[in-house]
VOBA-1610 file (N, C-alpha, C; in pm, whole numbers, padded with zeros to 5 digits, always signed):
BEGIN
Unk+00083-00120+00000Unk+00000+00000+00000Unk+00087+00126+00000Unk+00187+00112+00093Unk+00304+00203+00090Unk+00344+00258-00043Unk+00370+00162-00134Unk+00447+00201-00236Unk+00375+00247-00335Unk+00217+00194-00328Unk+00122+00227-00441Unk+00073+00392-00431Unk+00098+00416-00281Unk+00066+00591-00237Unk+00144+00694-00250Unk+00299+00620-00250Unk+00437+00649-00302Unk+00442+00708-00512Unk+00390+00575-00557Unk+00356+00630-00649Unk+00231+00735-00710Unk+00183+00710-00682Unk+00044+00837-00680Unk+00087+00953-00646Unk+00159+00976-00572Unk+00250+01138-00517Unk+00330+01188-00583Unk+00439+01024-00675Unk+00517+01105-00746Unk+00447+01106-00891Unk+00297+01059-00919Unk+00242+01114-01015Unk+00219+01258-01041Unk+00154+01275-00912Unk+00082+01395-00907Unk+00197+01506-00917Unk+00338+01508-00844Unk+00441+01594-00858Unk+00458+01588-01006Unk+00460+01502-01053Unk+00516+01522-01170Unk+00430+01587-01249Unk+00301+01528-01269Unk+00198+01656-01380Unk+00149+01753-01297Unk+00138+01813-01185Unk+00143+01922-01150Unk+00249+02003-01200Unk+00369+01981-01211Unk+00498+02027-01238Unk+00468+02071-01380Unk+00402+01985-01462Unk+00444+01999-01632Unk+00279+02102-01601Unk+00191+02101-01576Unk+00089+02210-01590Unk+00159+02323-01554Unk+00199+02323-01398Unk+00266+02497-01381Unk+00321+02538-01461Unk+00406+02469-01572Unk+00511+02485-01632Unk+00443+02565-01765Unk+00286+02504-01827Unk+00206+02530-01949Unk+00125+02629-01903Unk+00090+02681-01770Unk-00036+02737-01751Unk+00004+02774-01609Unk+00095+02887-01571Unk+00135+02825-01401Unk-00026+02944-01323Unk-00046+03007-01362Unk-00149+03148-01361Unk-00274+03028-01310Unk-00294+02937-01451Unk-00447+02850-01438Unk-00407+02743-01320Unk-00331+02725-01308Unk-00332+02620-01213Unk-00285+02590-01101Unk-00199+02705-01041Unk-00114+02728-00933Unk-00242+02705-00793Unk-00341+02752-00841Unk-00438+02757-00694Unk-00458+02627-00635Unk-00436+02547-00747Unk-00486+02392-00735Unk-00400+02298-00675Unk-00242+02383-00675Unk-00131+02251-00637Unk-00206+02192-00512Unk-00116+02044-00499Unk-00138+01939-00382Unk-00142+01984-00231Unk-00016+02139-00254Unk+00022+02198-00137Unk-00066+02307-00082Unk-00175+02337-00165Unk-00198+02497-00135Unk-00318+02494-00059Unk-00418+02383-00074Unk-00522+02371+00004Unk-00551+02256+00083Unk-00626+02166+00155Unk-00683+01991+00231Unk-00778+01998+00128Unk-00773+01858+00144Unk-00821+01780-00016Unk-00929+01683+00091Unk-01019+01678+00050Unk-01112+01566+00082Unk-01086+01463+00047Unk-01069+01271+00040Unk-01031+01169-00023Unk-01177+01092+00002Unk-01201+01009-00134Unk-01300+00961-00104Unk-01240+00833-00193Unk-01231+00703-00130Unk-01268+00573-00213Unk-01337+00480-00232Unk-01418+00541-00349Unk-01553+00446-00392Unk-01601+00416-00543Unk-01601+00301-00598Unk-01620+00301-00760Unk-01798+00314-00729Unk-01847+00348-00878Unk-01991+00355-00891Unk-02091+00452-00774Unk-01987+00552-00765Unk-02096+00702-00665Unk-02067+00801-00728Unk-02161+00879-00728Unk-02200+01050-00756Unk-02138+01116-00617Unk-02041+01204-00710Unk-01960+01229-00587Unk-01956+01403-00702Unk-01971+01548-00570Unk-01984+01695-00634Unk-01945+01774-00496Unk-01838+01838-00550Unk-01794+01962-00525Unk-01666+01997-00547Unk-01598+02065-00472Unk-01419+02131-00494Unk-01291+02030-00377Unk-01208+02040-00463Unk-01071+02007-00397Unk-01095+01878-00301Unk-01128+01742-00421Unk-01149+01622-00413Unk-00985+01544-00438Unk-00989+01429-00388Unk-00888+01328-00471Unk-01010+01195-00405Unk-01012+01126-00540Unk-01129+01043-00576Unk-01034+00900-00581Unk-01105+00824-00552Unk-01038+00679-00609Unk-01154+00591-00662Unk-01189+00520-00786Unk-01222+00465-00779Unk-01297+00427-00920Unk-01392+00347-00974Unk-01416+00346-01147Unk-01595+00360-01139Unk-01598+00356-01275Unk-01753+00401-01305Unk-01826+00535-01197Unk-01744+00611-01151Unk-01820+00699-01096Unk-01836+00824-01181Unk-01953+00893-01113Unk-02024+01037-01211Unk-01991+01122-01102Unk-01922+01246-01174Unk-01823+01341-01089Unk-01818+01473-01138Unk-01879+01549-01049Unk-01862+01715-01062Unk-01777+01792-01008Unk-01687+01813-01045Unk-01553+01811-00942Unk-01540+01954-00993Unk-01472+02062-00960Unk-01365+02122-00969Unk-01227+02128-00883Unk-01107+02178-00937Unk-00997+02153-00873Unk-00961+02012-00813Unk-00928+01907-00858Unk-00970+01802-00767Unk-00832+01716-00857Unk-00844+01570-00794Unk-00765+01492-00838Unk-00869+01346-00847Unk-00861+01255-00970Unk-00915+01152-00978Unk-00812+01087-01035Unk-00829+00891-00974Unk-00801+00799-01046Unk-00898+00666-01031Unk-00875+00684-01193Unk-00984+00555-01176Unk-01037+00534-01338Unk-01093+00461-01369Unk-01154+00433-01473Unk-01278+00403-01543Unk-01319+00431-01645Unk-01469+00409-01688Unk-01574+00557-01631Unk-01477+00663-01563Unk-01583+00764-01468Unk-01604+00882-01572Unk-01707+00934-01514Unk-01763+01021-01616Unk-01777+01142-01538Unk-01638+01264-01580Unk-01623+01361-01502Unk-01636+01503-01537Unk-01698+01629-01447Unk-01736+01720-01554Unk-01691+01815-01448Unk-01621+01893-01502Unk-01572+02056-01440Unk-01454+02101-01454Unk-01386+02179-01400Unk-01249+02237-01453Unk-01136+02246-01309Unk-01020+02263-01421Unk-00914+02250-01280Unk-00882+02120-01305Unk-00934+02027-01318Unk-00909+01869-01265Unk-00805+01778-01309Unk-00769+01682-01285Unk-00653+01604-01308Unk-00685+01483-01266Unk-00713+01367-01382Unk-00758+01269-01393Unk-00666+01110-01458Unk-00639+01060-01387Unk-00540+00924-01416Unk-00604+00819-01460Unk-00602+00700-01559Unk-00681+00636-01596Unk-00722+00574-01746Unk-00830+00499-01766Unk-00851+00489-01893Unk-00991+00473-01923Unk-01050+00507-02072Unk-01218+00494-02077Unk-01316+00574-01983Unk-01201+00680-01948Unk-01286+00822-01911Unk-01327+00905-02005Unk-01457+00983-01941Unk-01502+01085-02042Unk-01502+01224-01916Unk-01465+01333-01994Unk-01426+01484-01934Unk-01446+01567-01970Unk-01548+01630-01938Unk-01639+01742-01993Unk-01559+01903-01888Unk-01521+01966-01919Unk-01504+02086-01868Unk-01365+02173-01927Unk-01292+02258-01877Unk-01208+02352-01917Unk-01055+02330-01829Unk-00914+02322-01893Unk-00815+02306-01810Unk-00820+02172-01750Unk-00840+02072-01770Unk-00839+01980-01710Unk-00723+01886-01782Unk-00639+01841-01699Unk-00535+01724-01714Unk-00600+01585-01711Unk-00556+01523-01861Unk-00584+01376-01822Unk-00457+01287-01901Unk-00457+01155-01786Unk-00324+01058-01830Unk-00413+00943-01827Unk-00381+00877-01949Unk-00435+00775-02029Unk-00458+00698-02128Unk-00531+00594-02157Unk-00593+00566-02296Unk-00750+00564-02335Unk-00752+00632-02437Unk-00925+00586-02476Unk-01025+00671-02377Unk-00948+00782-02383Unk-01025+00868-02268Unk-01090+00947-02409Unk-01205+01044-02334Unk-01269+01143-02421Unk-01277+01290-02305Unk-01218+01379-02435Unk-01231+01537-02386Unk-01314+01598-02418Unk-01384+01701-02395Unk-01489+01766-02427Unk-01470+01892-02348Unk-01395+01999-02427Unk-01373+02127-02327Unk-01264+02179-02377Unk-01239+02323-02385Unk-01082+02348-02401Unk-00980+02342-02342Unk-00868+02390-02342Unk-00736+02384-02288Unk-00707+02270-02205Unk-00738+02162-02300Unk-00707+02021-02181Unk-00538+01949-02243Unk-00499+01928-02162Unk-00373+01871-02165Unk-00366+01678-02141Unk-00336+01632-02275Unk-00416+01508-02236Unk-00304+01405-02299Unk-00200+01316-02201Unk-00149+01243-02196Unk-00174+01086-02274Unk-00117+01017-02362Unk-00188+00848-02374Unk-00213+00843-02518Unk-00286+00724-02524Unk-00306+00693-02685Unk-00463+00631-02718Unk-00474+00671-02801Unk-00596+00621-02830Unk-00724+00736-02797Unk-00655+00840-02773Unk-00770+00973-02703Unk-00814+01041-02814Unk-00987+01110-02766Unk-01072+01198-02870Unk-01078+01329-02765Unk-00991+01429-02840Unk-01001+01547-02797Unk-01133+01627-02862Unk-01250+01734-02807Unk-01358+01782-02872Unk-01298+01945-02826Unk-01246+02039-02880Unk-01201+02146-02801Unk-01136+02234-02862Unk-01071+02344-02806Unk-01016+02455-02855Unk-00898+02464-02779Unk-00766+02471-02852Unk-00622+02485-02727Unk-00589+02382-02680Unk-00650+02258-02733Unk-00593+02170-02631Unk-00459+02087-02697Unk-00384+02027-02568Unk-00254+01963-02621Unk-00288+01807-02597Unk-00233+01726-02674Unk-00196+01595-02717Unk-00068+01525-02687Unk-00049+01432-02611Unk+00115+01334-02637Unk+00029+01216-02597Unk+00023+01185-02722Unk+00026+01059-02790Unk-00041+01043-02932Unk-00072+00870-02959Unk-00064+00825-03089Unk-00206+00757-03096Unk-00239+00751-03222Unk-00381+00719-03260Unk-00484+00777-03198Unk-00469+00905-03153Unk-00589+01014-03151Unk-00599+01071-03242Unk-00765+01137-03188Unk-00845+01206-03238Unk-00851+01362-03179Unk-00813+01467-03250Unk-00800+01613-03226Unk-00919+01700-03341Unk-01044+01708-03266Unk-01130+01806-03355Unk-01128+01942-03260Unk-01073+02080-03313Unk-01039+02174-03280Unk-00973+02244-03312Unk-00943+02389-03271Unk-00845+02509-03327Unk-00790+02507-03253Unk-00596+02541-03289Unk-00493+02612-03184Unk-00454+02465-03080Unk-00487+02365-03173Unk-00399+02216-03097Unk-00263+02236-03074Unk-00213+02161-03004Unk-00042+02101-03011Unk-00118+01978-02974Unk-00029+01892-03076Unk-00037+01733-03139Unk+00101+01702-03145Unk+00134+01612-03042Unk+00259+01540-03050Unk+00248+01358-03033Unk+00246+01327-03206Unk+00200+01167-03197Unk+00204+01165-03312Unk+00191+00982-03337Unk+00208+00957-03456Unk+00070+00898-03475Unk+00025+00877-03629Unk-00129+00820-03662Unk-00230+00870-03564Unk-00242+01016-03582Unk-00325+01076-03471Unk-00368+01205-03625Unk-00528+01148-03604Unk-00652+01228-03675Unk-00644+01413-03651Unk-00628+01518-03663Unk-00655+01615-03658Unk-00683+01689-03732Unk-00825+01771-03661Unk-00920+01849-03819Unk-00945+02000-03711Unk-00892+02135-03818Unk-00908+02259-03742Unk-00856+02343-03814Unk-00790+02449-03765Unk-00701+02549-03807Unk-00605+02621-03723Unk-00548+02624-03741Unk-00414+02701-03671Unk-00375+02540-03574Unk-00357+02471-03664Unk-00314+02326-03533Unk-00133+02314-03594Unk-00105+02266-03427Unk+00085+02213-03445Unk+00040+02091-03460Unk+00100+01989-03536Unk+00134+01859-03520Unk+00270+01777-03548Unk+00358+01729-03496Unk+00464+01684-03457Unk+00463+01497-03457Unk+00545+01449-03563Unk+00503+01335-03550Unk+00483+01306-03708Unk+00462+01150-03711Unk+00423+01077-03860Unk+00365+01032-03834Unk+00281+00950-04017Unk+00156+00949-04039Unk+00059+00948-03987Unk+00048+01119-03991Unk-00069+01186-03902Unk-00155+01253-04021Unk-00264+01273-04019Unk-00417+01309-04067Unk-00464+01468-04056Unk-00395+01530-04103Unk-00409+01671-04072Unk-00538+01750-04137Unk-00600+01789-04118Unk-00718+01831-04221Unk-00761+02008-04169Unk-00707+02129-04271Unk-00812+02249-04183Unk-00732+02348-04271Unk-00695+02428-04208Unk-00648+02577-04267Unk-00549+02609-04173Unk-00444+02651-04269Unk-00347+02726-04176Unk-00264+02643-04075Unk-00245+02493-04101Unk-00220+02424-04044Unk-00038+02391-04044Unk+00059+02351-03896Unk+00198+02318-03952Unk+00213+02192-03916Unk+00255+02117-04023Unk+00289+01953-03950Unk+00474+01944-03956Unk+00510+01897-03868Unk+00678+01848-03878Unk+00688+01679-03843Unk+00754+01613-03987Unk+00746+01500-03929Unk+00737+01415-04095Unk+00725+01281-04095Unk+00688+01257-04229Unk+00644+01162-04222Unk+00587+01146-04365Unk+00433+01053-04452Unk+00323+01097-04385Unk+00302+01219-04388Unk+00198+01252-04283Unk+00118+01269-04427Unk-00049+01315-04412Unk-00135+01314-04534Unk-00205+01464-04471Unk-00154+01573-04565Unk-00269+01696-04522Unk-00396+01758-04632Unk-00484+01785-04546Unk-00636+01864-04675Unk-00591+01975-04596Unk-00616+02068-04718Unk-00675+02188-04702Unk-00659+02294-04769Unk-00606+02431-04662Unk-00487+02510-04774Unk-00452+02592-04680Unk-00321+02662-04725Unk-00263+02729-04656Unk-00182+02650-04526Unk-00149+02554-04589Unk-00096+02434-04503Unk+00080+02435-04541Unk+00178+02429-04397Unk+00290+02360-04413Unk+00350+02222-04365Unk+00419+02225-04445Unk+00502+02045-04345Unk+00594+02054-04389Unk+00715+02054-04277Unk+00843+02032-04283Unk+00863+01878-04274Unk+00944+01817-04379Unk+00945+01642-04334Unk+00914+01610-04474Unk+00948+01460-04487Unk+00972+01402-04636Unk+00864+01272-04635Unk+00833+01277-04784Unk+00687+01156-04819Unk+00559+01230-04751Unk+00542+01355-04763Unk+00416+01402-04695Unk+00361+01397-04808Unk+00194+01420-04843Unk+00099+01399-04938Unk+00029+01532-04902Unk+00017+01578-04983Unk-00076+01764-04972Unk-00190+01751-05095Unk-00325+01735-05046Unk-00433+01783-05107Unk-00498+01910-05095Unk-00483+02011-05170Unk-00485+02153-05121Unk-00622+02197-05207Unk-00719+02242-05119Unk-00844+02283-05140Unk-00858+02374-05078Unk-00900+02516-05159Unk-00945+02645-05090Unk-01097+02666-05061Unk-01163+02610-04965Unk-01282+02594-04979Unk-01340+02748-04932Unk-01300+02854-04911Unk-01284+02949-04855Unk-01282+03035-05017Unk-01234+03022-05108Unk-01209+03096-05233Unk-01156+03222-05241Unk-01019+03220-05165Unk-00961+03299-05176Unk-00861+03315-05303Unk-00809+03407-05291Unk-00684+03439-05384Unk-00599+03361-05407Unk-00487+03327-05445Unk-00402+03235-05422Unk-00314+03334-05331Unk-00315+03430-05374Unk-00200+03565-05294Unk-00182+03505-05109Unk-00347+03466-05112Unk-00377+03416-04953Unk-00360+03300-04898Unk-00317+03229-04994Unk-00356+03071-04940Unk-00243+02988-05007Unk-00075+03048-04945Unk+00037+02978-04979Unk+00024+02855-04900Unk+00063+02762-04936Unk+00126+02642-04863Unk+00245+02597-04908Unk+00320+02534-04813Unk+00494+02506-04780Unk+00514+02336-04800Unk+00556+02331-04868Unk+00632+02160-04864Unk+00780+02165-04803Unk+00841+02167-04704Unk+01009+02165-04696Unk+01017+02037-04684Unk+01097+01972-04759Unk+01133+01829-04729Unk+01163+01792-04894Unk+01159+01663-04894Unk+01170+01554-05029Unk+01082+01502-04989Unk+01071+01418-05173Unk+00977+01329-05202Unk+00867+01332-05140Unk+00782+01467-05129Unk+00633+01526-05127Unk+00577+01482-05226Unk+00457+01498-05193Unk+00348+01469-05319Unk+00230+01590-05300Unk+00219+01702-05400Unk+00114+01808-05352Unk+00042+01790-05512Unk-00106+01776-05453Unk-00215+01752-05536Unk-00335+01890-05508Unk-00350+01940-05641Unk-00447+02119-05596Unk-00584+02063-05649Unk-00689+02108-05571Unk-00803+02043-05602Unk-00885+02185-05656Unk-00812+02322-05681Unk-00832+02461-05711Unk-00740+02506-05723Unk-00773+02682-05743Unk-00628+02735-05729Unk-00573+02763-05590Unk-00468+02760-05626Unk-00366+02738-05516Unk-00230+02788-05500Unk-00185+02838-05382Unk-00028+02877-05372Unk+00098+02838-05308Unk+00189+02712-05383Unk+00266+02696-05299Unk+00405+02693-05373Unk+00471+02620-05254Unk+00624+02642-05243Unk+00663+02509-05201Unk+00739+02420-05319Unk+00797+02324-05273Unk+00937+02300-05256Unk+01018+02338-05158Unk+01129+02371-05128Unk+01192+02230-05059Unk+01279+02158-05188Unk+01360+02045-05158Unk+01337+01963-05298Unk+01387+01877-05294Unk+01437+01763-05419Unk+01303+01678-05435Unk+01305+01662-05567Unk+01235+01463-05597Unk+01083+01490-05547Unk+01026+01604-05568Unk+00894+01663-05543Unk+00792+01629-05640Unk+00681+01620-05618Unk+00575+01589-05711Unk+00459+01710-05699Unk+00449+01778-05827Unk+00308+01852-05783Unk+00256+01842-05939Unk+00111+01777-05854Unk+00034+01749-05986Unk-00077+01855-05980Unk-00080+01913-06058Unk-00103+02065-06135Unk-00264+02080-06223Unk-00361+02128-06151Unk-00423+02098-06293Unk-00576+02272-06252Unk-00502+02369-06199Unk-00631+02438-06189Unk-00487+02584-06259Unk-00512+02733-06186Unk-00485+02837-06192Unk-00371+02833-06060Unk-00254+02790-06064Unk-00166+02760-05926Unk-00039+02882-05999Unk-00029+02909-05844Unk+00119+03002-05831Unk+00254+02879-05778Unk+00362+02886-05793Unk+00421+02745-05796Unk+00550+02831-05789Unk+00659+02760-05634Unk+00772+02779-05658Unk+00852+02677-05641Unk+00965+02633-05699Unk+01059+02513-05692Unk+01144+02544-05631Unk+01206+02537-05558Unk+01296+02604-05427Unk+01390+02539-05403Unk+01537+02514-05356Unk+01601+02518-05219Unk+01545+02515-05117Unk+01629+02493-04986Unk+01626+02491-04868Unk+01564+02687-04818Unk+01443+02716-04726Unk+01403+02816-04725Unk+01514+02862-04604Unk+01487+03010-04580Unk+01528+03044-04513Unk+01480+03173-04416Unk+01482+03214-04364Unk+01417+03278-04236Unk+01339+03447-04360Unk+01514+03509-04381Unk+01487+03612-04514Unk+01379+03591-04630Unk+01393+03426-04646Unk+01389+03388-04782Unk+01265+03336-04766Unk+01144+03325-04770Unk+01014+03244-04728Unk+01013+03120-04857Unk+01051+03194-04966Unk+00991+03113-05072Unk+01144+03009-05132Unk+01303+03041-05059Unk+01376+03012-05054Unk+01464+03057-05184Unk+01546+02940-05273Unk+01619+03038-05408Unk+01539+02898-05488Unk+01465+03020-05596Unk+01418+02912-05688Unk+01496+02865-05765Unk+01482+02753-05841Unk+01547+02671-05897Unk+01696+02588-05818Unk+01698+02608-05707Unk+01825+02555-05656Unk+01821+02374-05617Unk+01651+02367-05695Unk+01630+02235-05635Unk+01639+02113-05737Unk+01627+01956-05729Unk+01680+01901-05796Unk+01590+01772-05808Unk+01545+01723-05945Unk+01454+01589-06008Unk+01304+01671-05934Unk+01200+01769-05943Unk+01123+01801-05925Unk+01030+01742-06022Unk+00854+01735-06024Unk+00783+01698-06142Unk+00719+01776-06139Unk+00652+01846-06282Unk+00541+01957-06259Unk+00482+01900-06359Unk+00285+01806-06312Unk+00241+01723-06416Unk+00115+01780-06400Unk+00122+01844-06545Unk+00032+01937-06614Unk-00113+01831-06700Unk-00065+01685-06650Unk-00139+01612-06802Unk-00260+01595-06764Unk-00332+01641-06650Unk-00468+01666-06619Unk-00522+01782-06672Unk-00473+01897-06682Unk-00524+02059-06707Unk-00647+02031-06844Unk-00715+02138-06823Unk-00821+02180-06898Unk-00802+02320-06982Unk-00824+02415-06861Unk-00785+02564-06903Unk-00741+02630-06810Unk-00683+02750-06808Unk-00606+02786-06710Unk-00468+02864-06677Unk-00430+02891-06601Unk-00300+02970-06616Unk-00232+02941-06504Unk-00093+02865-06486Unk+00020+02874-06367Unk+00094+02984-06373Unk+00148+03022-06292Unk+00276+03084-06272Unk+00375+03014-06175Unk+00523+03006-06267Unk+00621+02872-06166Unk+00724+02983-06216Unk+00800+03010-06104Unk+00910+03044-06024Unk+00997+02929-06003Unk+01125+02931-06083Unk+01214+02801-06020Unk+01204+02678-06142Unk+01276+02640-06169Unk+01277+02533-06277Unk+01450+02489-06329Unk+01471+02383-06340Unk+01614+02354-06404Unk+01634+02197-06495Unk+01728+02221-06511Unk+01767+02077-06646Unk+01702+01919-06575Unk+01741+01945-06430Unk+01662+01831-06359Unk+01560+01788-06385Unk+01496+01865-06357Unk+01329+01870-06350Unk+01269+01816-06442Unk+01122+01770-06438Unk+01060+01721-06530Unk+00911+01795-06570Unk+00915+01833-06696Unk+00727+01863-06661Unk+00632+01769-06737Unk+00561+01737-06713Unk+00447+01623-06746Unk+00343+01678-06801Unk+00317+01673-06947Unk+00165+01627-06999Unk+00091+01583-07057Unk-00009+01610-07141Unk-00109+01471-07171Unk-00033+01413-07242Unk-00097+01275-07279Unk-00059+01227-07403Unk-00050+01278-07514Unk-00161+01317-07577Unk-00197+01407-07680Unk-00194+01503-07679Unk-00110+01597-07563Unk-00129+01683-07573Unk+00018+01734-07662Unk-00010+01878-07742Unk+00076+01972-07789Unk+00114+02106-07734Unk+00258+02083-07727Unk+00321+02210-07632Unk+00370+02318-07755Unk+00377+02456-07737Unk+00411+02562-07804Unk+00501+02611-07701Unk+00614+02684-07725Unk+00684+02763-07595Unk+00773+02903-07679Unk+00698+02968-07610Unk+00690+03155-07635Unk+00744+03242-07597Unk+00762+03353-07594Unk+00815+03436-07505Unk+00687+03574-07495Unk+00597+03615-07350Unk+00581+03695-07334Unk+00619+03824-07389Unk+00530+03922-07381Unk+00569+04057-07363Unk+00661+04132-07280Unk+00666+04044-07199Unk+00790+04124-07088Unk+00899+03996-07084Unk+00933+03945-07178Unk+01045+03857-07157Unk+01009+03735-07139Unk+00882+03666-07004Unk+00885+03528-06977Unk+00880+03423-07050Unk+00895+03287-07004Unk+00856+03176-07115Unk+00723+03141-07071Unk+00674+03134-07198Unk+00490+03076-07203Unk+00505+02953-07247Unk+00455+02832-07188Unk+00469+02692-07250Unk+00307+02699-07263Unk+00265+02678-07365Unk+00082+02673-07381Unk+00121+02484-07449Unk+00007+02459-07393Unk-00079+02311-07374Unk-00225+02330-07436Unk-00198+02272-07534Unk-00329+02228-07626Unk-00334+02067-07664Unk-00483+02103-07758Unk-00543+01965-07832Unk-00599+01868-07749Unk-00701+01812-07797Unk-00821+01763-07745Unk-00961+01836-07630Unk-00953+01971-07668Unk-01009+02027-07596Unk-00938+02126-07468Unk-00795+02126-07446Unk-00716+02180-07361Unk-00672+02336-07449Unk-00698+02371-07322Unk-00586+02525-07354Unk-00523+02608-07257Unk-00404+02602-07209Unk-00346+02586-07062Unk-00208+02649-07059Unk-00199+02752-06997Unk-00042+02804-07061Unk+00012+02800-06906Unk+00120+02822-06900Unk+00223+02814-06786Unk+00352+02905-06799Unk+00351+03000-06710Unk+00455+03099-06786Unk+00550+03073-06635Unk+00651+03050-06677Unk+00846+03050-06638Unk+00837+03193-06614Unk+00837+03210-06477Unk+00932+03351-06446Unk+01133+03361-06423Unk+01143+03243-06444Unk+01355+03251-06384Unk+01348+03129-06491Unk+01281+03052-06587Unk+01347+02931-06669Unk+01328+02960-06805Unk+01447+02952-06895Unk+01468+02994-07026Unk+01400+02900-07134Unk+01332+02944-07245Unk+01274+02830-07295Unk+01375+02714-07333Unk+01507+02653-07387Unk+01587+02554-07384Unk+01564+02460-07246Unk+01521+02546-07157Unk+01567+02494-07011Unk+01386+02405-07015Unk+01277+02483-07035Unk+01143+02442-07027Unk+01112+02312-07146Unk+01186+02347-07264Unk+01159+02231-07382Unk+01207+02103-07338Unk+01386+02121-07265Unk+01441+02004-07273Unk+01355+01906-07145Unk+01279+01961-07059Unk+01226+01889-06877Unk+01085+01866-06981Unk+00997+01901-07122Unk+00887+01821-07110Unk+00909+01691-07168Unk+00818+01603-07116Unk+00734+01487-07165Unk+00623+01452-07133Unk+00552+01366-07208Unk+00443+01323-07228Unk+00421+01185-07114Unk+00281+01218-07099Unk+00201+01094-06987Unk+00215+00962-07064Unk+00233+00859-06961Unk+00169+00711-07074Unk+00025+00699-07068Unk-00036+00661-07189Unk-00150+00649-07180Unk-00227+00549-07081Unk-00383+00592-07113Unk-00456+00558-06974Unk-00409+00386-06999Unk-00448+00359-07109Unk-00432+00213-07106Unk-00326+00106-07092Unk-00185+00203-07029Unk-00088+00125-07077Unk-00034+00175-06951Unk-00085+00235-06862Unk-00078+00270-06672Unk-00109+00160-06610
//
């Protein structure tokens, strides 16, 4: 019994410690030290009010400021700090360590794997959760998150929203205005919002990305062996390594890029960045012309079979644009 109370103390030191540390303002009133704690141990009771430590499972709990362990309990209020698994936690600021727990509230700080965060602000460490909310920190791998303005840290993770940064790789993101630092990420970029492209850059840093535009769209794929398959009104830069000065980094410094045009209809790119490496992709049937603008640029226009699709080179010379095209294999021979 000794040692099991032993541990429970140096639980509680310890995530008390990491809350003061995230929130010391929200949670300082609550340390172990500052007030007498009522103890109650009982599974399956309705147990309500302030500055509890609970023991026990299946209980229904209105707690504020309090401490629970136990499992299967169904707890609602703020302040709280809950140990356990197959809890559900309805309220604001509340700490939970676990698996297969459920949040429901903002600024919860929630330890374990297998957790459904419902909230605004809240943080994550662990893997195979669920994060629906704005202004997450997500630190895990194969962990669902749908919002905007979310951190996520970690691989193949599920990012879905606006304005979103992932670090980490093979992660899969929707949206737009999305970055990921990290290599084998997959970018489906949809402006469901219909903005400008001016508004809605997104960042690839890494290799061997794959960015797919489901509209127009604005990004920057900064690193080697990149894939962006191309087929609306996209602003497009091929980059180097970025840099703090440099957002969009030095175009063309990058190397085996693909820019596959063999979907387009009608339309207009603008690509920044291009070299002998590189490849650009389109239809089968389709026929390339390559021009020179009024003010100097190269125009590669894409016709036949109903296409008419130009793409104008702001930094790549037409020699440089003729020698990177080729043609798709046909559907039937994919």
């Amino acid at each position: 019994m000794q040692r099991a109370m032993n541990q429970i103390a140096s639980e509680v030191d310890y995530l008390w410690g990491a809350i003061a540390r995230r929130d010391p303002m929200t949670f300082s009133q609550v340390g172990p030290n500052a007030v007498l704690y009522s103890i109650v141990s009982k599974s399956n009771a309705s147990i309500s009010g302030n500055y509890f430590k609970v023991f026990g499972d299946n209980d229904t709990l209105t707690l504020d400021h309090s401490f629970v362990w136990g499992n299967s309990d169904k707890l609602t209020g703020d302040d709280n700090q809950i140990s356990g698994n197959s809890n559900t936690v309805t309220g604001l600021y509340n700490a939970i360590i676990g698996d297969n727990n459920r949040s429901y509230g903002d600024h919860a700080l929630v330890t374990g794997n297998d957790n459904i965060l419902h909230g605004n602000d809240d943080t994550l460490h662990g893997d195979n959760g669920l994060v629906v909310g704005d202004r997450a920190w997500v630190y895990g791998n194969s962990d669902h998150v749908y919002g905007t303005i979310d951190y996520v840290a970690g691989n193949n993770n599920f990012v879905a929203g606006w304005n979103d940064w992932v670090s980490g790789n093979n992660n899969k993101l929707l949206g737009t205005t999305l970055r990921a630092d990290g290599d084998g990420n997959t970018f489906t970029l949809q402006n469901v919002a219909n903005l400008s492209p001016l508004h809605t850059r997104s960042v690839a840093a890494g290799d061997h990305n794959t960015i797919s535009d489901l509209d127009d769209e604005h990004v920057t794929a900064a690193g080697s062996f990149n894939t962006l398959h191309l087929s609306h009104s996209d602003w497009v830069t091929l980059s180097g390594p970025l840099f703090p000065n440099k957002p969009d980094g030095m175009p063309g410094l990058e190397s085996h890029d693909t820019l596959d045009f063999s979907q387009v209809i009608s339309g207009k790119s603008e690509v920044w960045g291009l070299n002998t490496t590189d490849t650009i992709v389109v239809g089968y049937f389709a026929t390339t012309t390559i021009t020179q603008t009024p003010d100097g640029l190269t125009d590669l226009h894409i016709s036949g079979n109903g296409v008419s699709y130009d793409v104008i080179f702001h930094t790549a010379a037409s020699d440089v644009v003729a020698a990177t095209i080729t043609h798709a294999s046909p559907v039937w021979l994919i």
